[in-house]
C-alpha positions as a printed Julia matrix, in Angstrom:
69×3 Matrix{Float64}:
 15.38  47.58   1.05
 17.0   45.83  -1.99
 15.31  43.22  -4.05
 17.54  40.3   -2.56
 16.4   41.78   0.79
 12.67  41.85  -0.18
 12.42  38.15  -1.43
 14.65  36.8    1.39
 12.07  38.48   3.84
  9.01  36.59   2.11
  7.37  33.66   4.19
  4.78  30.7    3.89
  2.89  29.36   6.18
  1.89  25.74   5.24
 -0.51  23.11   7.34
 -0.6   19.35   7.01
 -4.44  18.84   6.55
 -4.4   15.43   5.59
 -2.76  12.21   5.96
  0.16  10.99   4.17
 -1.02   7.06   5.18
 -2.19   5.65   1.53
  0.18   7.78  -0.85
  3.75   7.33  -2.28
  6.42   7.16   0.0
  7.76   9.71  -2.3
  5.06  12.09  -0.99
  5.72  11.42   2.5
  9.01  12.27   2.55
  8.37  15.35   0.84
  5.85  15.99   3.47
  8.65  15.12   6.13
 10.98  17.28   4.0
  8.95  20.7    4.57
  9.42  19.57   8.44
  5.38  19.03   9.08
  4.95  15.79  11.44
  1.34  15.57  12.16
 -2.19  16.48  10.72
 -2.99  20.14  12.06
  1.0   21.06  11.99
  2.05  24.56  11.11
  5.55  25.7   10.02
  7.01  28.6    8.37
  9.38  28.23   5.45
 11.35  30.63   3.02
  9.73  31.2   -0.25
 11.65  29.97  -2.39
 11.27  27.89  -5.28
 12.55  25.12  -4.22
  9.87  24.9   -1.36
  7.13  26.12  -3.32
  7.95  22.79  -5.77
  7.9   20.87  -2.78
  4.47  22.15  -1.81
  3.26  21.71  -5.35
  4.34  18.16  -5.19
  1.99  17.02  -2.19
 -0.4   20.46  -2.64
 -4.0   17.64  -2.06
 -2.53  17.48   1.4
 -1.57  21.0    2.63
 -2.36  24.23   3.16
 -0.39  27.31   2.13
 -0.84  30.74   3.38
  1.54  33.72   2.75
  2.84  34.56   6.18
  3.94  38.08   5.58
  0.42  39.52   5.54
């Protein structure tokens, strides 16, 4: 397995825990962006760091854990 393979392969797990009502709009579209849609929503994304800025930007209202455990 090459590096490119090896970073491709790495995953995060992130969870809207709260709500997105009383920030920026800014926020919520970031929220939006990382394709959560409701408190208590789970997706898996590509770690990349372009995502992980994305997660950093609204990080009081997720949850992050590293899938590939």
């Amino acid at each position: 397995m090459t590096m490119a393979e090896a970073k491709s392969a790495r995953r995060l797990r992130v969870k809207l825990v709260r709500s997105t009502i009383g920030h920026s709009w800014k926020q919520e579209q970031v929220v939006r962006g990382l394709g959560l849609r409701r408190i208590g929503h789970v997706v898996e994304l590509p770690d990349t760091p372009a995502t992980r800025g994305m997660i950093h930007k609204v990080r009081h209202l997720v949850e992050v854990v590293d899938a590939s455990r």
